[in-house]
C-alpha positions in Angstrom: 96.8 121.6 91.4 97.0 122.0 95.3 101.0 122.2 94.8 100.5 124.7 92.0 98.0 126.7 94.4 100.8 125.8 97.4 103.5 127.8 95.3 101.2 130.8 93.9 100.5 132.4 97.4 104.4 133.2 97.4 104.9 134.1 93.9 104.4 138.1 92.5 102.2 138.6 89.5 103.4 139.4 86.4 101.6 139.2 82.6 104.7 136.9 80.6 107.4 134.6 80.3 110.6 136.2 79.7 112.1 135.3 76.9 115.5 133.1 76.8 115.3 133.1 81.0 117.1 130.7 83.1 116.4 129.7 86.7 118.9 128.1 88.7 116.9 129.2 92.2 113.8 127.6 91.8 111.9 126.5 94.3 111.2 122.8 93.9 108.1 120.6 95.9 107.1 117.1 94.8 103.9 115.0 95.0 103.6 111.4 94.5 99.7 109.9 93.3 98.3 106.6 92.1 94.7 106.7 90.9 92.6 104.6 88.4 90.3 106.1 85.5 88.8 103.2 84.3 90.8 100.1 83.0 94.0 103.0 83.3 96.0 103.2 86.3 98.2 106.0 86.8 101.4 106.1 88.9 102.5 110.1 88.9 105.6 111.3 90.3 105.5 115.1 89.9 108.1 118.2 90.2 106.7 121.5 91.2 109.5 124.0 90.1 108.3 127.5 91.1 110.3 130.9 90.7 108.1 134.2 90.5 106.1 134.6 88.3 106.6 131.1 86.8 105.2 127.5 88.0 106.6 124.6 85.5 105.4 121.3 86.5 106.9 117.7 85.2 104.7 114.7 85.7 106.4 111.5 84.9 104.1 108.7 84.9 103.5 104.6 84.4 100.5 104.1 83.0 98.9 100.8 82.6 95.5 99.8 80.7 93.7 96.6 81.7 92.2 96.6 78.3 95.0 96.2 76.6 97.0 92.8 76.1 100.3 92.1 78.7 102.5 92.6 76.6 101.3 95.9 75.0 99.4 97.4 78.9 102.7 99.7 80.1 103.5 102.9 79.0 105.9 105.2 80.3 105.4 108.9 80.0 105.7 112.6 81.1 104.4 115.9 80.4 105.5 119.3 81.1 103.1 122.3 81.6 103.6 125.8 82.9 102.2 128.1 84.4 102.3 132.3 85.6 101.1 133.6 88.6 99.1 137.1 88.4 95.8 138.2 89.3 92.0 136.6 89.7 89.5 137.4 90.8 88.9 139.8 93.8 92.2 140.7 93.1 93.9 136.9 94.5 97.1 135.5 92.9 95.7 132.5 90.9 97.9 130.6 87.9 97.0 131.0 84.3 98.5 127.9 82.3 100.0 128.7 79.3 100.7 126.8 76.3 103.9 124.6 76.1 105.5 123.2 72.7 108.3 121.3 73.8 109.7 120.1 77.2 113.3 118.5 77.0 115.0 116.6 79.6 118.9 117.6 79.9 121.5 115.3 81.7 125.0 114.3 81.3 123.6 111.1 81.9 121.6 111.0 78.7 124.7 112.5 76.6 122.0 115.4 76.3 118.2 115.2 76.1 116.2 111.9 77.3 115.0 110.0 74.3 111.6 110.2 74.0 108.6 110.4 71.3 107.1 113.9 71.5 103.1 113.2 71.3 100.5 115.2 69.7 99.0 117.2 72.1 95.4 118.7 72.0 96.2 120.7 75.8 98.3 123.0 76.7 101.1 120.8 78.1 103.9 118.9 76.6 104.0 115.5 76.4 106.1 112.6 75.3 106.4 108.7 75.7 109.6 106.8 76.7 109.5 103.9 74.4 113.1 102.3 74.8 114.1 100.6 78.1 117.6 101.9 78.5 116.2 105.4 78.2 113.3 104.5 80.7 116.2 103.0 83.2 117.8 106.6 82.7 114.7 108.2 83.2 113.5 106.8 86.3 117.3 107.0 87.9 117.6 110.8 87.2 114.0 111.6 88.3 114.3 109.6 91.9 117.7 109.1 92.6 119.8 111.6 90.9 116.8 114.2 90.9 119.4 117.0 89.3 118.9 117.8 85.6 117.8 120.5 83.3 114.1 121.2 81.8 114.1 123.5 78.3 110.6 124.8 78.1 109.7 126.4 74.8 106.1 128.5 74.7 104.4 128.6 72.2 105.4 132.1 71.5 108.5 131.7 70.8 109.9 132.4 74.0 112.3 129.9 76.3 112.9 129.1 80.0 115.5 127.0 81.4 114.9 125.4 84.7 117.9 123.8 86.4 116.5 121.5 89.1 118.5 120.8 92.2 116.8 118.3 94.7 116.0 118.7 98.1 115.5 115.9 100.9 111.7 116.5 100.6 112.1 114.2 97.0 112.7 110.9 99.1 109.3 109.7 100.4 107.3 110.8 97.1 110.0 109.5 94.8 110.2 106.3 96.5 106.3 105.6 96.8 106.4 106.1 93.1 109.5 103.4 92.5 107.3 101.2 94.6 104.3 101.9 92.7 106.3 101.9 89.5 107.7 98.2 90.0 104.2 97.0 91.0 103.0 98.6 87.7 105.6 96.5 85.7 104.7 93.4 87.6 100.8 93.9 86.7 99.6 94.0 90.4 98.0 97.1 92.6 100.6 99.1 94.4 100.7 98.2 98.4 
């Protein structure tokens, strides 16, 4: 949320998405976290894409639950929420999430979209699991490495954004903790 707060103070205000819109100048930060909730530990690699009045973020996470047998712990997911910038209280720019139905993952590298099973979500975001390894190779390649690909965002009111993400040099250290903490993850031990 600090990234989405970061990326409000330079955004105008504005009441909704427009429709069919594609950015190709957004401004992108990252943000790399591991945390545990439980017998759940989460390794987050997120992507901050902000272009005024509109904040999308993509979280791609490993997720592993000691609970759960070895060979059924690791799950591989991401979500996609959005958000628009506008007023608060005492007149401050603060984001308003708004609710997202789909979030696709474009590269030439997948053909087209990443294959992944969409989830049924009770929040406002989008989420989906990567269930098939040569898809999660893919994934994790064009999210640290590559870091170039398009996100299709549709609202739920009916309305579209295309965000065309262009790295920057600032996705090297967080991207690189997360391949760290990503490994560890698959080899069942706490990320160094």
């Amino acid at each position: 949320m600090r990234i989405i707060a970061a990326c409000a103070l330079a955004l105008f205000a504005t009441n909704a998405v427009a429709e069919n819109l594609v950015i190709d100048d957004a401004s992108i930060q990252y943000g790399y976290t591991y945390e545990t909730l439980g017998s759940r530990h989460f390794c987050d690699f997120t992507t901050v894409m902000a272009k005024a009045p509109v904040v999308i973020k993509l979280t791609a996470a490993y997720v592993t639950d000691d609970a759960k047998p070895k060979d059924q712990d690791i799950r591989v997911a991401y979500i996609v929420e959005a958000f628009i910038i506008g007023p608060g209280k005492n007149s401050k720019l603060e984001p308003k999430q708004v609710k997202v139905v789909a979030g696709r993952i474009i590269s030439d590298i997948f053909n087209s979209d990443l294959h992944a099973s969409k989830n049924v979500d009770n929040g406002l975001g989008a989420s989906y699991n990567i269930t098939s390894e040569g898809s999660l190779a893919l994934f994790t390649n064009l999210m640290t490495i590559r870091g170039a690909y398009t996100l299709a965002v549709d609202f739920a009111n009916n309305t579209s954004l295309v965000v065309n993400v262009k790295p920057t040099e600032k996705i090297l250290d967080p991207s690189g903790k997360w391949l760290k903490c990503s490994v560890a993850i698959m080899e069942h031990r706490p990320p160094q």
